[in-house]
C-alpha positions in Angstrom: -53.4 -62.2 32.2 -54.9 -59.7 34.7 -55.4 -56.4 33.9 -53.9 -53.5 35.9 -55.9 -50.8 37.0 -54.6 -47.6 37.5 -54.7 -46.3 41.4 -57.3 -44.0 42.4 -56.5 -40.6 44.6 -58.7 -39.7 46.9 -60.2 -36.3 46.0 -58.5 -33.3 47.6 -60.2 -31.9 51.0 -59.7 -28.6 52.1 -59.5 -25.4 50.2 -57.8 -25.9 47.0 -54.3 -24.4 46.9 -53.7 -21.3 44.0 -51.5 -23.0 41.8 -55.2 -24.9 40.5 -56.6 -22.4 39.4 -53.7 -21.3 37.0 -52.7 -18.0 36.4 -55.7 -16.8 34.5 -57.7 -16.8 37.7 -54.7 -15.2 39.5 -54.6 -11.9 36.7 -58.6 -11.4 37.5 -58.0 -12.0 40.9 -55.6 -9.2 41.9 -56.8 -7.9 38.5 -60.1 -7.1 40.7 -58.5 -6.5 43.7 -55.7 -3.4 42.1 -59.0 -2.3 40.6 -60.8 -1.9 44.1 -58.0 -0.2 45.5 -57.4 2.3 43.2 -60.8 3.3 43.3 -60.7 3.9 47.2 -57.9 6.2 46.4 -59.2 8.0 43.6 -62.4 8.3 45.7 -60.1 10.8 48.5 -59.6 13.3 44.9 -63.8 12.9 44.7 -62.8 11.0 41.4 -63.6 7.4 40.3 -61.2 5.1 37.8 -63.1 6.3 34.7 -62.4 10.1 35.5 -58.6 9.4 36.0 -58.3 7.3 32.7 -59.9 10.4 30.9 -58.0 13.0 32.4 -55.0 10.9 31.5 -56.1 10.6 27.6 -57.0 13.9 27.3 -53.2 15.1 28.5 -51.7 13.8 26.2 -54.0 14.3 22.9 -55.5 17.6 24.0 -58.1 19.0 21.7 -59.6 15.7 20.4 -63.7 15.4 20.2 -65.9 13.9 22.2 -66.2 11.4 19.0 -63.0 11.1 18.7 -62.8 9.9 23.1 -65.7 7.6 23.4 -64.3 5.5 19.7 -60.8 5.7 21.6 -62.3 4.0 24.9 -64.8 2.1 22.9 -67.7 3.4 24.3 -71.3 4.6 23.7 -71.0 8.9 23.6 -73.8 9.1 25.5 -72.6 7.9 28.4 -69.3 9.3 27.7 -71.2 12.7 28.1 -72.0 12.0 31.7 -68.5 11.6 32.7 -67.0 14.4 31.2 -70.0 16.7 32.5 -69.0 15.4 35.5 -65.6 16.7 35.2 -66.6 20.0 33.7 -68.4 20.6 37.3 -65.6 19.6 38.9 -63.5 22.1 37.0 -61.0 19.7 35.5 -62.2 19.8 32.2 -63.4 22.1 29.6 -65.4 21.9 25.8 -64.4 24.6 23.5 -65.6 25.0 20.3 -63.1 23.5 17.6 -61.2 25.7 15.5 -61.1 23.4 12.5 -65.3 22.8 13.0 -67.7 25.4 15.2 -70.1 22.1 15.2 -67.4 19.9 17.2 -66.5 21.0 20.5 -62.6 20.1 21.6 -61.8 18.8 25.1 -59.2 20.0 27.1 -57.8 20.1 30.4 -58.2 23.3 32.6 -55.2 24.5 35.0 -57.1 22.8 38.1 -57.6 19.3 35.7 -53.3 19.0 34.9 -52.9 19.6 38.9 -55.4 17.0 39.4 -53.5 15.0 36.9 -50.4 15.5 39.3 -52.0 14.1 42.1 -53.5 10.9 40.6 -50.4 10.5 39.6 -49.2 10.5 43.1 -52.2 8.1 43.6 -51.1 5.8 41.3 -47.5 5.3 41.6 -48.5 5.2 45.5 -50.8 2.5 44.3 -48.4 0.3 42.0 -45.5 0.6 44.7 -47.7 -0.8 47.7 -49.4 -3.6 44.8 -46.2 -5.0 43.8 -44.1 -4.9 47.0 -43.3 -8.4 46.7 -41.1 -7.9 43.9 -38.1 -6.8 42.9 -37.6 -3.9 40.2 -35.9 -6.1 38.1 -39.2 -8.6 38.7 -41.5 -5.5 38.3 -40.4 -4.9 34.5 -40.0 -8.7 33.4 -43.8 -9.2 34.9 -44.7 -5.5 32.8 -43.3 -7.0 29.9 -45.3 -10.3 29.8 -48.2 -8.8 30.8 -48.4 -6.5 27.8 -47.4 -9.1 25.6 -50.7 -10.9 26.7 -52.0 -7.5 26.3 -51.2 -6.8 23.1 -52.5 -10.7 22.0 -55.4 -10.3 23.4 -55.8 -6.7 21.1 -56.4 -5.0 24.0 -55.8 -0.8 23.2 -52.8 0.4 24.8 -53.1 2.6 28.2 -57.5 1.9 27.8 -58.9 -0.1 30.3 -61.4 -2.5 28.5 -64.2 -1.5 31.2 -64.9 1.7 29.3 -66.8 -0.4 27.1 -69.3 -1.9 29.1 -70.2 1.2 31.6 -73.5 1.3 32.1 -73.2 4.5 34.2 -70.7 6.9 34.9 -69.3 6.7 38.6 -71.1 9.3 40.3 -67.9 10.2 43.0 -68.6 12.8 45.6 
């Protein structure tokens, strides 16, 4: 009996089409791409990704340490110190001696840092609306909610962008 040999394709020519590379490659794709452009709008406010994040976590747990910050985004202090002098010269931010220890210093937002909260928050919903223009709202919150289930598997930290742990510098934005 003759065996049977299984027919050969020819190898694809041409650029390959998106579908194989899968959709890991797709999230670090536009993953990079959403990154880029939010910096370039940031960069009009004279402030870099890292600054915004910060603001953000500082709103809404005013009064927390500079300990207390760089364990929350997983980062080295000292080059968490860079960043927020950086948005002490800028105004946005200020370190006040703690209340509950005069050897810790508390971080909080000034008047000038919530309205520059306002705005990058104008910048980002800007951002998101002209990202995912392709899709539906309905689409919007189904594609939300997978992605944070992938998120949340991975043990990612809610609302902290994983890059906070391996800058080397803080974004010098001016």
């Amino acid at each position: 009996m003759k065996s049977i040999r299984p027919i050969e394709k020819p190898a694809p020519t041409g650029p390959p089409a998106a579908r194989d590379f899968g959709p890991a490659f797709l999230l670090a794709q536009l993953g990079s791409h959403a990154a880029q452009k939010f910096a370039e709008r940031l960069a009009k406010l004279k402030l870099a990704p890292a600054h915004a994040g910060i603001l953000h976590i500082l709103a809404a747990n005013p009064g927390q340490t500079q300990q207390a910050l760089a364990a929350r985004l997983g980062m080295v202090p000292s080059r968490l110190v860079a960043l927020l002098d950086e948005l002490d010269a800028l105004g946005l931010t200020e370190r006040r001696v703690s209340a509950g220890d005069r050897r810790r210093h508390a971080l909080v937002l000034t008047d000038k840092g919530k309205k520059t909260l306002a705005q990058i928050g104008e910048v980002s919903r800007e951002h998101q609306r002209q990202l995912l223009a392709a899709l539906s709202e309905q689409e919007r919150q189904h594609l939300t909610t997978l992605l944070q289930r992938i998120a949340d598997q991975q043990g990612l930290t809610r609302n902290v962008h994983p890059g906070y742990k391996t800058l080397r510098n803080a974004p010098r934005v001016r």
